[in-house]
C-alpha positions in Angstrom: 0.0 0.0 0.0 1.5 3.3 -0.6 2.2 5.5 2.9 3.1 9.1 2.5 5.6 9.2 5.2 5.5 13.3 5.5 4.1 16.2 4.5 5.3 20.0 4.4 2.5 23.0 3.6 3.8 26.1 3.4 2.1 29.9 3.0 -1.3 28.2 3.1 -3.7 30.6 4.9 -3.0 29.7 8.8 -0.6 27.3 7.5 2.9 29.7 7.0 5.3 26.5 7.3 4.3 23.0 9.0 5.6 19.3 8.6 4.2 16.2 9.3 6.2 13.2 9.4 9.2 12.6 7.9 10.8 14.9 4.6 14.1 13.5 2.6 17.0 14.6 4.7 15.4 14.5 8.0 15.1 12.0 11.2 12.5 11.9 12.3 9.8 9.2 12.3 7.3 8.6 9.4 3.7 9.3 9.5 2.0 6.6 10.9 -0.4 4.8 8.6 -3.3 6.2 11.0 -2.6 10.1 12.0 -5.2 11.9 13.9 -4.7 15.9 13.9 -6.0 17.7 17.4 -6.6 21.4 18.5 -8.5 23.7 19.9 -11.0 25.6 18.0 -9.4 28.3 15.2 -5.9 26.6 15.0 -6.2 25.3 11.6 -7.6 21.9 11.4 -10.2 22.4 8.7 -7.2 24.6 6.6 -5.2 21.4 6.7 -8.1 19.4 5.6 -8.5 22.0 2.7 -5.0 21.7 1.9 -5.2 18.7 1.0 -8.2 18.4 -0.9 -7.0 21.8 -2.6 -4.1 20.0 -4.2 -6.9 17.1 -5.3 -9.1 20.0 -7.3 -5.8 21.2 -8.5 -5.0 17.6 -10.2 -8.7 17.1 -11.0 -9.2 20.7 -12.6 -6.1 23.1 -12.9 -5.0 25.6 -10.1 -7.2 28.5 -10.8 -10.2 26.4 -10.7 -9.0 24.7 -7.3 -8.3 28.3 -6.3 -12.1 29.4 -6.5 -14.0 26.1 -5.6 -15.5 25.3 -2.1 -15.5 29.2 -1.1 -11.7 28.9 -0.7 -12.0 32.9 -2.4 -8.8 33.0 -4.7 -5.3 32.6 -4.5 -4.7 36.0 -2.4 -7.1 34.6 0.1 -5.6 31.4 0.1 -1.9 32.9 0.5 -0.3 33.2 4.1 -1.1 36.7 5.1 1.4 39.2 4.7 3.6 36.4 2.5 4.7 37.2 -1.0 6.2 33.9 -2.0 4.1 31.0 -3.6 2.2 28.6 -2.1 3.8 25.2 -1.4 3.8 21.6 -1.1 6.1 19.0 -0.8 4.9 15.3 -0.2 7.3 12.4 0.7 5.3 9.1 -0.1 6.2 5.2 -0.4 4.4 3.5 -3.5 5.0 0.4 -1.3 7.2 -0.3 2.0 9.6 -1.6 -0.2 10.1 1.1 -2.6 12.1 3.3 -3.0 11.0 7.4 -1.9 9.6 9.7 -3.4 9.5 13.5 -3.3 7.0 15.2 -4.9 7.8 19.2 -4.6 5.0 21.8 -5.8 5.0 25.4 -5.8 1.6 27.7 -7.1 2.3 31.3 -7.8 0.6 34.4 -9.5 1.3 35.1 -12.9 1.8 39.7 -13.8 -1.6 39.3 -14.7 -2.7 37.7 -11.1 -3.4 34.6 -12.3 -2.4 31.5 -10.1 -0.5 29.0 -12.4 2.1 26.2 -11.3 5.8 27.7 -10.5 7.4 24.7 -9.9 7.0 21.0 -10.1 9.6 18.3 -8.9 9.7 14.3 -8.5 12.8 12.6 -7.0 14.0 9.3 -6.2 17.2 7.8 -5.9 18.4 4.7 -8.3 18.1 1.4 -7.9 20.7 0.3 -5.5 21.4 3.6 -4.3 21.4 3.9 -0.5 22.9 7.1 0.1 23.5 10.8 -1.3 20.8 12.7 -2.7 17.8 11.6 -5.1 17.4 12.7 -8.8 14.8 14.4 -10.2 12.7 12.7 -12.8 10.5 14.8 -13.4 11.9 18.9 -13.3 9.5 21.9 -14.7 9.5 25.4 -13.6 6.7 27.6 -15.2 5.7 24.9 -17.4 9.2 23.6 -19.0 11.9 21.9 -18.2 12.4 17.9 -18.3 11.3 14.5 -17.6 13.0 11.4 -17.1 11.7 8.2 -19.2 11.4 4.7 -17.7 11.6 3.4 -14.3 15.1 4.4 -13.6 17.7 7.7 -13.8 20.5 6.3 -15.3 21.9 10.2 -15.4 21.9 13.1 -13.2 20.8 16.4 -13.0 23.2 18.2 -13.9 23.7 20.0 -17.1 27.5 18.4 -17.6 26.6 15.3 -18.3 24.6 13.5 -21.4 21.4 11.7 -20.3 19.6 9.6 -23.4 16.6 8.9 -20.8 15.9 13.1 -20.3 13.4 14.3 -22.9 12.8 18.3 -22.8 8.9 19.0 -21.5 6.9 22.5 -22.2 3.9 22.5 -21.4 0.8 24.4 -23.0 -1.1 25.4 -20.0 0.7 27.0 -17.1 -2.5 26.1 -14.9 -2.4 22.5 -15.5 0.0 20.1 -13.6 2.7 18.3 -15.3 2.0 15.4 -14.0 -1.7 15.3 -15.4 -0.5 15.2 -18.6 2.7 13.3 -18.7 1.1 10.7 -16.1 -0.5 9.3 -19.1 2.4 9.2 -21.5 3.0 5.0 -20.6 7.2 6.3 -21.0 6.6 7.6 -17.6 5.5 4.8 -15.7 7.0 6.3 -12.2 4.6 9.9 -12.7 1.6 8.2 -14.0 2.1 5.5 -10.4 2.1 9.4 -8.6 -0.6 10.7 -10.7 -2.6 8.2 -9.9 -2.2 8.3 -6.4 -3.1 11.7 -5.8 -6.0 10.8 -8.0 -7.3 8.1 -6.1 -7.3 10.5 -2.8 -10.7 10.4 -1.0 -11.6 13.6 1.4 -15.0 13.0 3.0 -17.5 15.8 2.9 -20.2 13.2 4.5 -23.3 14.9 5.8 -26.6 12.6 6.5 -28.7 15.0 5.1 -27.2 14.0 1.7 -26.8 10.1 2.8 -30.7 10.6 3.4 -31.2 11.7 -0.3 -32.8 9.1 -2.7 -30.9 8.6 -5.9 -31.3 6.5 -9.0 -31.0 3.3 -9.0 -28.0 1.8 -10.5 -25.0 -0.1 -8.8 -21.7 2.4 -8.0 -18.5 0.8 -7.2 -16.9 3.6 -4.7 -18.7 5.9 -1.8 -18.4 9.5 -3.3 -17.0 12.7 -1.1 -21.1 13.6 0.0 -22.2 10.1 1.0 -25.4 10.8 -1.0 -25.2 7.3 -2.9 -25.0 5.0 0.0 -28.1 3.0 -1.6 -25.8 2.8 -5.2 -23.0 1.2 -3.4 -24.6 -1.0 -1.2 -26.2 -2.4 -4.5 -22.9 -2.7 -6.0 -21.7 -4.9 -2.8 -24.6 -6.9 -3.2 -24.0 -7.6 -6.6 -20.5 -8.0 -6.7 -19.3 -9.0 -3.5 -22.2 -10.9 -1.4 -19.9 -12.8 1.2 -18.0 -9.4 1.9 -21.7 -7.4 2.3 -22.9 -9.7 4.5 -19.4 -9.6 7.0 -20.2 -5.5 6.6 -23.8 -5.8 8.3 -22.5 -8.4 10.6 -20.3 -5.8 11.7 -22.6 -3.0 11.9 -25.0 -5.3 14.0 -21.8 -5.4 16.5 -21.7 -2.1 16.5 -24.7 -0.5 16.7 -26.9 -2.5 18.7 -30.6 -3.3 17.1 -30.0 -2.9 13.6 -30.2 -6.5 12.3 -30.5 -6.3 8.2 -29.6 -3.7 5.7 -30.9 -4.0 1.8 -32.1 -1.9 -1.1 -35.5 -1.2 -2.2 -35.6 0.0 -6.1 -39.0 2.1 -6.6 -41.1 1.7 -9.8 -39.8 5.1 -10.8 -36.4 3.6 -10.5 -35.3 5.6 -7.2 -33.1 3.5 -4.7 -34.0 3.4 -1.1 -31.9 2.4 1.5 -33.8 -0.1 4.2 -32.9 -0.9 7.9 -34.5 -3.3 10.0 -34.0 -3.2 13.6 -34.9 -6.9 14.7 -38.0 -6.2 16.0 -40.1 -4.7 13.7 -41.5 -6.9 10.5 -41.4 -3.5 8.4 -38.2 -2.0 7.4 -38.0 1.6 8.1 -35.4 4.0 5.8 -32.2 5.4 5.8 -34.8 9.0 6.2 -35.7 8.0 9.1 -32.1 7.0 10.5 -30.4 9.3 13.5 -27.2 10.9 12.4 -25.3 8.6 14.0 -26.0 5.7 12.8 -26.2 6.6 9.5 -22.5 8.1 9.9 -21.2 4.7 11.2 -22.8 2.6 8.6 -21.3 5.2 5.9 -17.8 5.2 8.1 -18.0 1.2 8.3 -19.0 1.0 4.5 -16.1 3.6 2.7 -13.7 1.1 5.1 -15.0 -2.5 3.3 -14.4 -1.0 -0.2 -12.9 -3.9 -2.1 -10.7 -1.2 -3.8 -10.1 1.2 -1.3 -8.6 4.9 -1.9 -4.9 5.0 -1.0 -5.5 8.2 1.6 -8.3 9.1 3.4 -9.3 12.6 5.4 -12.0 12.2 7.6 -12.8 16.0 9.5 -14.0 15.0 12.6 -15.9 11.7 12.3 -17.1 12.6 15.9 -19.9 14.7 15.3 -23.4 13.4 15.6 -22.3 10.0 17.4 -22.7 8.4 20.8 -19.3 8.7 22.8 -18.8 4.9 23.4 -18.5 4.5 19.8 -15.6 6.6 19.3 -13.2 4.4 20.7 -14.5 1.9 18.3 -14.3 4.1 15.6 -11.0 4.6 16.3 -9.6 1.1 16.2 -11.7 0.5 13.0 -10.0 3.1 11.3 -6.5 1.9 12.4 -7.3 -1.7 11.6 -8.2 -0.7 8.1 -4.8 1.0 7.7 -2.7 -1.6 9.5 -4.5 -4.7 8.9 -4.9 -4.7 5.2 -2.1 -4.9 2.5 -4.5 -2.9 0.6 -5.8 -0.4 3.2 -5.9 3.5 3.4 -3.8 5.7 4.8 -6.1 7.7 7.2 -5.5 11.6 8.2 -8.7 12.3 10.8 -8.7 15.7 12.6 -11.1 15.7 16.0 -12.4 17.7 18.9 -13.1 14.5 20.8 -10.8 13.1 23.5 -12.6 10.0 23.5 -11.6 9.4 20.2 -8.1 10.0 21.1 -8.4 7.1 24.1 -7.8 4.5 21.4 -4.6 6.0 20.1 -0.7 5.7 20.7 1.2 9.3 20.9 2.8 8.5 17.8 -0.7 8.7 16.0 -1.2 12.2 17.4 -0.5 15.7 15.9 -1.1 18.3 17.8 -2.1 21.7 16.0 -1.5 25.0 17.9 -1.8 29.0 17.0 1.9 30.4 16.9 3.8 34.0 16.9 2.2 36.1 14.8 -1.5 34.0 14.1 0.4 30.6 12.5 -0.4 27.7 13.3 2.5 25.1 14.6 2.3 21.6 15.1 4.3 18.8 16.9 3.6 15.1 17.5 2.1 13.8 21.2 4.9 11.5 20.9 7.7 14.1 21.2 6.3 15.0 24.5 8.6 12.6 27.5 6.1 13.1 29.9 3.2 12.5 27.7 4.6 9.4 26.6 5.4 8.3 29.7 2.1 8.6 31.4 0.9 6.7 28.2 3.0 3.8 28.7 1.8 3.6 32.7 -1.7 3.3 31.3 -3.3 6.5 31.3 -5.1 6.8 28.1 -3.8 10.0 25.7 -7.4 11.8 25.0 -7.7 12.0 29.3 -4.5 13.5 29.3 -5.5 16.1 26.5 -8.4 17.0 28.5 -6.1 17.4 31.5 -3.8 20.1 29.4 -1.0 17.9 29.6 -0.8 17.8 25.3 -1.0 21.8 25.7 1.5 24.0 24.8 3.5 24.8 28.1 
């Protein structure tokens, strides 16, 4: 499964520099393949979540477009305050644990016109067999040209003295596109389009049960989209396609929330799909409109985590909301089972209000997201903190010790 190991945001909005995890160069430990973001009110959680569902519409449109969607207001708005540089990115990911890193370094800017377009856009990797020294780039473009590496390996270097057969020169059209939309489908670029496709594959949930409440058409959908308004789709699809594996789903949602005792699809005769509980008790089913919040969250939750072909990273902003407070804990370990248990699993980024949640984690699973000098944000890991870690290991559970200030800036 790929694992980005670290992350670095810089000059977004609240966000003027912060790392997560583990960049090339440093020592520090990776991101673990769960990661759960904490912090007060105002410090920044949801502008990390945006950050990285910004660089998703990016991919998926072009940076202007990404710029203006979800009331994000524009690349000025978007910009650090009081900044002039560009906005940047650099991701440090694993296509598998065996692989070899990669850095992935992106920079937006402003054009004279005003215009956001892409400054700067790196990949690098050492060779094969290489276990020390710096990594090449493979991919090298700065407003738009510069040059790409063909194949699976550098077999030269990046510099200018020597000859490189592999290195084909790269200008692109549009400035507001990245390079690695269009050259991740050239198949002489095997290592972008692998890249490509994992930023592609990203999925940010926007769940609300309001929309999960909605009644689509009817017609089987492989994959839970951001909204969570075709729950009925999917959960035809796993009927369909994957029986044995739907049934271990309600068996598991039975466990967890207790009463609920089937789950099925109803297709209307104007050819509307209808999600249908029954509790047990009750010979009629009654609807997924007439679930609680709750439940409809967990089932949704417990659903996006039995996708037979889940997304290789996963933000979740606070699951928390709307649910009863013994299931958090629960929630918790099925979200780190997911991403530890299966060879195929999700990396899972969750940010939370709820120290009940953080019970069931380990400090190393913790980030802790604070308001620094001048109105930026900062963050460090729970695990960084001795005596935090230390209380931890004599049994006092981590979201008790949040609660207790002890995670708090000193």
């Amino acid at each position: 499964m790929a694992l980005i190991e670290g992350f670095r945001i810089q000059n977004y909005r609240a966000l003027r520099d912060v790392s997560l995890g583990c960049l090339y160069g440093q020592r520090r430990p990776p991101l673990t393949p769960l990661s759960v973001v904490i912090g007060a009110n105002g410090v920044g959680k949801t502008t990390l979540f945006d950050a990285f569902g910004f660089v998703a519409d990016c991919l998926a449109t072009d940076v202007e477009t990404a710029c203006d969607m979800k009331q994000r207001g524009g690349f000025e708005r978007l910009r650090s305050a009081g900044m002039a540089g560009p906005i940047e990115f650099e991701i440090y990911y694993r296509q598998t644990v065996n692989d070899r890193p990669i850095t992935y370094q992106l920079a937006i800017n402003t054009d004279r016109t005003g215009r956001p377009f892409v400054e700067k856009e790196i990949l690098l990797q050492r060779r094969k067999g290489q276990k020390h020294g710096r990594p090449f780039p493979f991919l090298r473009l700065r407003d738009g040209k510069g040059r790409a590496w063909a194949g699976e390996e550098n077999v030269g270097s990046d510099s200018d003295e020597e000859e490189d057969n592999t290195a084909q020169d790269v200008e692109l059209t549009d400035l507001r596109q990245f390079g690695i939309a269009t050259l991740g489908t050239l198949k002489e670029h095997p290592r972008i389009k692998k890249f490509r496709d994992f930023l592609k594959g990203w999925y940010l949930s926007y769940f609300t049960p309001d929309a999960a409440r909605s009644i689509p058409s009817a017609g089987p959908q492989k994959h839970l989209n951001i909204h969570g308004d075709n729950i009925g789709n999917v959960v035809q699809y796993m009927e369909r396609e994957h029986g044995e594996r739907f049934k271990t789903i309600l068996d598991r949602i039975a466990r967890k929330i207790p009463g609920i005792s089937n789950i099925d699809t109803h297709v209307t005769e104007d050819k509307r799909v209808l999600l249908r509980f029954a509790d047990g008790r009750r010979f009629d089913p009654f609807y997924a409109q007439q679930m609680s919040d709750g439940t409809l969250k967990v089932f949704a939750y417990l659903l996006l985590l039995e996708d037979p072909d889940p997304a290789p990273f996963v933000c979740i902003e606070e699951p928390e909301n709307g649910l009863y407070h013994k299931l958090l804990e629960t929630l918790a370990r099925e979200f780190r089972t997911h991403a530890t248990g299966r060879k195929d699993g999700s990396q899972i980024l969750v940010t939370t209000h709820q120290p009940y949640f953080v019970d069931a984690l380990t400090p190393a699973e913790v980030w802790i997201l604070e308001k620094g000098d001048g109105g930026f944000s900062t963050i460090r890991c729970a695990a960084e903190i001795e005596t935090v870690k230390n209380m931890v290991e004599e049994g006092l559970p981590l979201g008790g010790l949040w609660y207790s200030d002890y995670l708090d800036a000193r």
